[in-house]
C-alpha positions in Angstrom: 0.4 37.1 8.9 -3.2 37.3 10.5 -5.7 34.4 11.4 -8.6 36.2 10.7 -11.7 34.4 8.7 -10.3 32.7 5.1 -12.2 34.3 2.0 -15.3 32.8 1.0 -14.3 29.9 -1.1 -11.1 29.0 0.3 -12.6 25.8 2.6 -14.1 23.7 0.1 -15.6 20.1 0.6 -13.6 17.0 -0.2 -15.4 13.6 -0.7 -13.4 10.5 1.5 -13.1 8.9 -1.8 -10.5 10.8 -2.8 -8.3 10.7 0.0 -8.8 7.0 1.0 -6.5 4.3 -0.9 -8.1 2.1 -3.1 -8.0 -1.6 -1.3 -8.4 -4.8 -3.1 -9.5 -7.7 -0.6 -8.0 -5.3 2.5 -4.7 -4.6 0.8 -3.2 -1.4 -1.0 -4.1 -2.2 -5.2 -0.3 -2.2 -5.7 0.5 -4.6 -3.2 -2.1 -7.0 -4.2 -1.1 -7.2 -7.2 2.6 -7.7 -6.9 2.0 -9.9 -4.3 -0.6 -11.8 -6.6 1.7 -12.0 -9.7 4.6 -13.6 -7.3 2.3 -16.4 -6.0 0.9 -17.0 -9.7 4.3 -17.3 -10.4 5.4 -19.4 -7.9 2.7 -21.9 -8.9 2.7 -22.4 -12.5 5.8 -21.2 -13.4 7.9 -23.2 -11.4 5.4 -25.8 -11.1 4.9 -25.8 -7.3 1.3 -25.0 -6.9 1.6 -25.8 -2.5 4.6 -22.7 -2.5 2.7 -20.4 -4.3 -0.6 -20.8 -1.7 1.5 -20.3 1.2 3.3 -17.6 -0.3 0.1 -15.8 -0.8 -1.6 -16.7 2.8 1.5 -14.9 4.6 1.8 -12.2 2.2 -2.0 -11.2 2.3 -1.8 -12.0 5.9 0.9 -9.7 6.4 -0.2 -7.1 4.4 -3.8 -7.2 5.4 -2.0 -6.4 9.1 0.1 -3.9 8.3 -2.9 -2.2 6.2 -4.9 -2.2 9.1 -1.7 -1.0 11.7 -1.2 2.1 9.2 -3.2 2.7 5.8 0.0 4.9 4.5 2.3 2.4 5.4 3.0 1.3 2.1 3.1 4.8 0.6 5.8 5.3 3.1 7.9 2.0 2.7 7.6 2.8 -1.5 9.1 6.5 -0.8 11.8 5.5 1.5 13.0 2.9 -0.9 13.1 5.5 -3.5 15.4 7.9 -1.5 19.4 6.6 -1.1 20.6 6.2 2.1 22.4 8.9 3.0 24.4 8.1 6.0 26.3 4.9 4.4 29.5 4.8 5.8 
C-alpha cells in the first residue's frame, strides 16, 4: 500500500456542526433530559418540590463538569453499559 497523493475528491470538507454534540444548557441533550424528567419527578410526583431542586443542582453540576472534562464522556459511559462484563467471575 503506497502514501502517495489521495484522488481528487477523496478529502472533502466537514462542517463542526456535524461532529460536535448537541448541548442543552452545557450538557449532552440525553442527559438533560433524563436528568430533567427525574427532578420533575421528584417534585410533583412525590410531592417534594426542595428534593427535586437539589437533585437537579448536583446532577447539572455534575454533568456540566464531566461535559467539560470529556465531551464523549457520555457516549462512552452509554456504550460501556451496553456491553456485558466479560470477566465476571
Amino acid at each position: 500500500m503506497s502514501a502517495g497523493p489521495r484522488p481528487e475528491g477523496y478529502d472533502l470538507p466537514v462542517a463542526q456542526a456535524l461532529a460536535t454534540p448537541v448541548l442543552l444548557g452545557g450538557l449532552p441533550r440525553d442527559y438533560a433530559v433524563l436528568m430533567g424528567t427525574i427532578a420533575l419527578m421528584l417534585g410533583l410526583a412525590l410531592r417534594l418540590p426542595w428534593l427535586g431542586l437539589i437533585w437537579w443542582a448536583l446532577a447539572h453540576g455534575l454533568g456540566v463538569w464531566a461535559a467539560r472534562s470529556d465531551p464523549q464522556v457520555f457516549d462512552v459511559a452509554r456504550r460501556h453499559l451496553a456491553r456485558p462484563g466479560h470477566l465476571d467471575a
